[in-house]
C-alpha positions as CSV (number, residue, x, y, z in Angstrom):
1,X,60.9,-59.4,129.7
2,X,57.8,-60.2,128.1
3,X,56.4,-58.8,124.8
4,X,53.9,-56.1,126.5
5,X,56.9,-54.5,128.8
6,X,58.8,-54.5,125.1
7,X,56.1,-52.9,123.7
8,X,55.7,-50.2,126.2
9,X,59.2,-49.3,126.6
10,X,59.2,-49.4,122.1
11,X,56.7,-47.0,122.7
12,X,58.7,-45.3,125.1
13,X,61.5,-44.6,122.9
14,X,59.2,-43.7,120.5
15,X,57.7,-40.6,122.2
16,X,61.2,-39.9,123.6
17,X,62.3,-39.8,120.0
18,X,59.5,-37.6,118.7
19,X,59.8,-35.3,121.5
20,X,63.0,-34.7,120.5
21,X,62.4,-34.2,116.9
22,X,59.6,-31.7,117.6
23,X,62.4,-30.0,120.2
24,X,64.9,-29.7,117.2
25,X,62.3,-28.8,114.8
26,X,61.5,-26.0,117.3
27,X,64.9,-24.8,117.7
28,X,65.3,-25.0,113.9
29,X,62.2,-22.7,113.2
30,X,63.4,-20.4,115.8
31,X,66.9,-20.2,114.5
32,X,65.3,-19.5,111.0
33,X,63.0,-16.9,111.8
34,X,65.9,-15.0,113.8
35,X,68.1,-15.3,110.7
36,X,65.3,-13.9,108.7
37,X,65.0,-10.8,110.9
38,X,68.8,-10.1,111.2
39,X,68.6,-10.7,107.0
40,X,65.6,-7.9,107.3
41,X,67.0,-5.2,109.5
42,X,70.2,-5.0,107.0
43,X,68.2,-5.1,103.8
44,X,67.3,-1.6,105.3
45,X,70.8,0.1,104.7
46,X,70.0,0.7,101.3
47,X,66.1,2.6,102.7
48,X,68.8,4.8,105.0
49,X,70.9,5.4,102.3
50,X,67.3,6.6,100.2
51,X,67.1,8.8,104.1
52,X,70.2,10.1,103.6
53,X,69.6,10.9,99.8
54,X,68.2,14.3,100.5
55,X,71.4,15.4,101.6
56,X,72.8,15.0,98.3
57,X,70.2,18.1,97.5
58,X,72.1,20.3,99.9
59,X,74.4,21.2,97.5
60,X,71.8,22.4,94.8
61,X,70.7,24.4,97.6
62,X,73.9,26.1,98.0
63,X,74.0,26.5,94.9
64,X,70.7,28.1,95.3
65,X,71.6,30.5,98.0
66,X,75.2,31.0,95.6
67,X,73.0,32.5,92.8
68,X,70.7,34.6,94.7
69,X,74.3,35.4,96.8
70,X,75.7,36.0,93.2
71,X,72.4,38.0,92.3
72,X,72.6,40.3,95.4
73,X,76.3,41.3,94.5
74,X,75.7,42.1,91.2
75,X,75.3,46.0,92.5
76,X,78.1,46.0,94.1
77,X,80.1,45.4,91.7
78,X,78.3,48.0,89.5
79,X,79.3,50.3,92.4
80,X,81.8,51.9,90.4
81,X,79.5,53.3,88.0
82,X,77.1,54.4,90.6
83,X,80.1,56.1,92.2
84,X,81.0,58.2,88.9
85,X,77.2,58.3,88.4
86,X,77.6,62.3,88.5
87,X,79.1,62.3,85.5
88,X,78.1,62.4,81.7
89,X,79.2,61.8,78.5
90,X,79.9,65.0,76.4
91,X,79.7,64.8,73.0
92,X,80.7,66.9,70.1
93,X,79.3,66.2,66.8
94,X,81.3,69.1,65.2
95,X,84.7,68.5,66.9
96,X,84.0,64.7,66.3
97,X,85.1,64.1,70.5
98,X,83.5,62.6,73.4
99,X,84.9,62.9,77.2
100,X,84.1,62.8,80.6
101,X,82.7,65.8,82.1
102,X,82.1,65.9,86.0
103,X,78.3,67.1,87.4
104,X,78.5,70.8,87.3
105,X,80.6,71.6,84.9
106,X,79.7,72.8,81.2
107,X,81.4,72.3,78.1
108,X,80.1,73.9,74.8
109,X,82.1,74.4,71.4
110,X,83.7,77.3,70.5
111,X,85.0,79.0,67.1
112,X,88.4,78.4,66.2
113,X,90.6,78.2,63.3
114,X,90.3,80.0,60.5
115,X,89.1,79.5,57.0
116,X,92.5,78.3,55.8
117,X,93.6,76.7,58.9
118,X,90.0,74.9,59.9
119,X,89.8,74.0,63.5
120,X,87.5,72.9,66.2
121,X,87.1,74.4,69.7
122,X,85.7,73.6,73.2
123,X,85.8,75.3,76.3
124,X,85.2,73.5,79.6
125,X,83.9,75.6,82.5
126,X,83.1,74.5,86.3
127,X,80.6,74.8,88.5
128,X,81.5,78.8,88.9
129,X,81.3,79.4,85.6
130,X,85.3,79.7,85.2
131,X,87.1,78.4,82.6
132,X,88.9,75.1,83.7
133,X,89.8,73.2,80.2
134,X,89.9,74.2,76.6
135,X,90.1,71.8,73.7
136,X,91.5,72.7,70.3
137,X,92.1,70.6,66.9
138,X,93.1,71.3,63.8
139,X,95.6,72.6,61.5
140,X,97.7,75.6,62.3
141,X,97.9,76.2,66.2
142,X,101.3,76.9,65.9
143,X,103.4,77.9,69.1
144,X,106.0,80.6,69.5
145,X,107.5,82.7,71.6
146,X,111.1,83.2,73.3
147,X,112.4,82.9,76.4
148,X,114.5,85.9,78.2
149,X,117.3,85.9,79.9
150,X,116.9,83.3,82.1
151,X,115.1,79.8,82.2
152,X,113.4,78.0,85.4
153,X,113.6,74.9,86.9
154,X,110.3,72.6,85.1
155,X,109.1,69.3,87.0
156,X,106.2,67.2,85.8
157,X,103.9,66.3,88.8
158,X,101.8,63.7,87.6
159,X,101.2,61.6,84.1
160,X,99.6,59.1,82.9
161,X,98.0,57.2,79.9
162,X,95.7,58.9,77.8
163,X,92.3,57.2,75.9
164,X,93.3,58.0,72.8
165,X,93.6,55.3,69.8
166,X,96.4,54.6,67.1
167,X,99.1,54.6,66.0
168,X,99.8,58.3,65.3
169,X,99.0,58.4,69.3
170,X,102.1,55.4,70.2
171,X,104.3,57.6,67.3
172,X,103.7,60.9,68.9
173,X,104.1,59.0,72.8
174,X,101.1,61.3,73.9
175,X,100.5,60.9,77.1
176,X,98.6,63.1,80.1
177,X,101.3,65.4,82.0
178,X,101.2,67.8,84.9
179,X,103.9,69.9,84.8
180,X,105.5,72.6,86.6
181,X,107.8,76.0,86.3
182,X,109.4,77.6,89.5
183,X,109.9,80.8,89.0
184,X,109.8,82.0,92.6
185,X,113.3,83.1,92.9
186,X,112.0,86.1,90.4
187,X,108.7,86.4,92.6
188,X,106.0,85.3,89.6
189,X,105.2,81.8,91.2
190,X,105.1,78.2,89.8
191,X,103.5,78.5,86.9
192,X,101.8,75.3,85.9
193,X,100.2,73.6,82.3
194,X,98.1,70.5,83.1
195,X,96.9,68.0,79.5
196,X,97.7,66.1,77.1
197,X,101.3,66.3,75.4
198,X,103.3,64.3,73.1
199,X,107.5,63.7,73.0
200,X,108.2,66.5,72.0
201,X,105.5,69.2,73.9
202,X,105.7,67.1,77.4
203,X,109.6,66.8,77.4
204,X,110.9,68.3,81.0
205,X,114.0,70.8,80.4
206,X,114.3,74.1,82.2
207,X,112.8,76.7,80.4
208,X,110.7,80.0,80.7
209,X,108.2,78.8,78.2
210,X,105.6,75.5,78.3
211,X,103.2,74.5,76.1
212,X,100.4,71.3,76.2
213,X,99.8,69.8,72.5
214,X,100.1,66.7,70.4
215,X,101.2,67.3,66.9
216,X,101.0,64.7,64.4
217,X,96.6,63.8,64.5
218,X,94.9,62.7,62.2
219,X,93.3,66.3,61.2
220,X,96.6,68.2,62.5
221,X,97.4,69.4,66.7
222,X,94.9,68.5,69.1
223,X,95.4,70.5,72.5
224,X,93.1,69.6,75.9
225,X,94.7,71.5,78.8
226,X,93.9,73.8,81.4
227,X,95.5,76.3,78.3
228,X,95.5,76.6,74.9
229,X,98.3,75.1,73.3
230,X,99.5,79.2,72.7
231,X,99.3,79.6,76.2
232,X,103.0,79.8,77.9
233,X,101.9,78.5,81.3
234,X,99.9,81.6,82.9
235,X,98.5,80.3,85.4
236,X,100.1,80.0,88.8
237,X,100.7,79.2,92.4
238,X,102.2,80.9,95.4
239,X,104.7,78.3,96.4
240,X,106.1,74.5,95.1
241,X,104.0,73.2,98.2
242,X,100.8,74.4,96.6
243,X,101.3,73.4,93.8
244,X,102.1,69.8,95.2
245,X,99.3,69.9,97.2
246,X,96.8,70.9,94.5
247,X,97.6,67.1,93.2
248,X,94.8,66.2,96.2
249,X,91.8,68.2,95.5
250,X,88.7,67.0,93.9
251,X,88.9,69.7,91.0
252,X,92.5,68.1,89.7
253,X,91.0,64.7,89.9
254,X,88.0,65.9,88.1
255,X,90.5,67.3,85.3
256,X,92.6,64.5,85.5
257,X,89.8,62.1,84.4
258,X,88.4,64.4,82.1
259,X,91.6,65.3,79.9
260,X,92.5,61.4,79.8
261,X,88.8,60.2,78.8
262,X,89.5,62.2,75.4
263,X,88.5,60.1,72.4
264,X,87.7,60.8,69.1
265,X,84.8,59.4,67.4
266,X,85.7,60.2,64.0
């Protein structure tokens, strides 16, 4: 072989070799720039995450729609007062009371006591103009009376607690009571006392007589009944049905709250 077929075949190898250096070089770019866009498309997690970031608002926006939710129930639950909206506060600044008192009904203060036995007075009336309630407090207001020759069967109806504060009201046990006297075996009804009572006024025995007080006040007996505290229980029904049925109607619910919203202010 002589020097110029060594030459050309050197020069051979040569392009062979650089050919294949700017093949790998080629591959190796290629290789590089694919690396580089896999290593771009997940550098773009964290840009979805940022997408996904609003999300995190939804809650504010519940909370949102929860406080104008929250601001929208707020009558509802003030729907009790707009249910009792028909009634007012009465207030006496003689008789130093406040209570209840149902739309259509009057209350006004009355004289009672005397000069030595100072008292304070109220009489309730409904939408009729018929006495319903009368309210008495102060000293004297003693009871009397004496039963026959026979007694009657009492029941109490219905009690509950009353509105009244301290601790002559816990001593006494006041309490509201609606109570009962069958006397229909001697044709004269049930009679029938409905107000406030303590231990001793509100205790059921079988008797001829009832009364509706608390002794023991601060200023002496307070009496709020559908009778004076004098009274012995004049009012009446036909039969024990009535009388259970009466429990029902809108005017003993209307008494009911009225008697037990008593407080004094004084």
């Amino acid at each position: 072989m002589d020097s110029r077929q060594k030459m050309r075949r050197l020069r051979i190898i040569v392009l062979v070799a650089l050919a294949a250096a700017v093949l790998a070089a080629g591959f190796l770019v290629a290789a590089n720039l694919g690396s580089q866009g896999q290593s771009r498309s997940g550098s773009q997690l964290p840009a979805t995450a940022a997408t996904t970031a609003p999300a995190t608002t939804a809650p504010s926006a519940s909370a949102t729609a929860s406080a104008s939710t929250a601001a929208t129930e707020e009558p509802t639950a003030s729907t009790p007062a707009t249910a009792g909206s028909g009634w007012t506060s009465f207030v006496s600044t003689s008789a130093h009371v406040q209570f209840d008192l149902p739309s259509g009904w009057t209350a006004a203060d009355v004289p009672a006591g005397t000069a030595s036995n100072p008292a304070s007075g109220i009489q309730v009336s409904d939408e009729s103009g018929s006495v319903v309630a009368k309210f008495y407090y102060g000293t004297g207001g003693g009871v009397g009376g004496a039963c026959g020759p026979g007694t009657y069967k009492q029941k109490e109806l219905d009690t509950a607690a009353t509105s009244l504060k301290g601790q002559w009201v816990t001593t006494a046990q006041a309490r509201f009571s609606y109570r009962v006297l069958d006397q229909t075996a001697q044709g004269k009804g049930v009679g029938y006392q409905i107000g406030l009572v303590d231990k001793s006024s509100g205790e059921v025995q079988d008797s001829c007589l009832m009364y509706s007080f608390v002794a023991g006040a601060p200023k002496g007996t307070l009496s709020f009944a559908t009778d004076g505290p004098q009274a012995l229980g004049a009012r009446t029904f036909s039969t024990m049905a009535e009388a259970t049925q009466y429990l029902q109607t809108p005017e003993y619910q209307k008494l009911k709250r009225m008697i037990t919203s008593l407080q004094l202010t004084q």
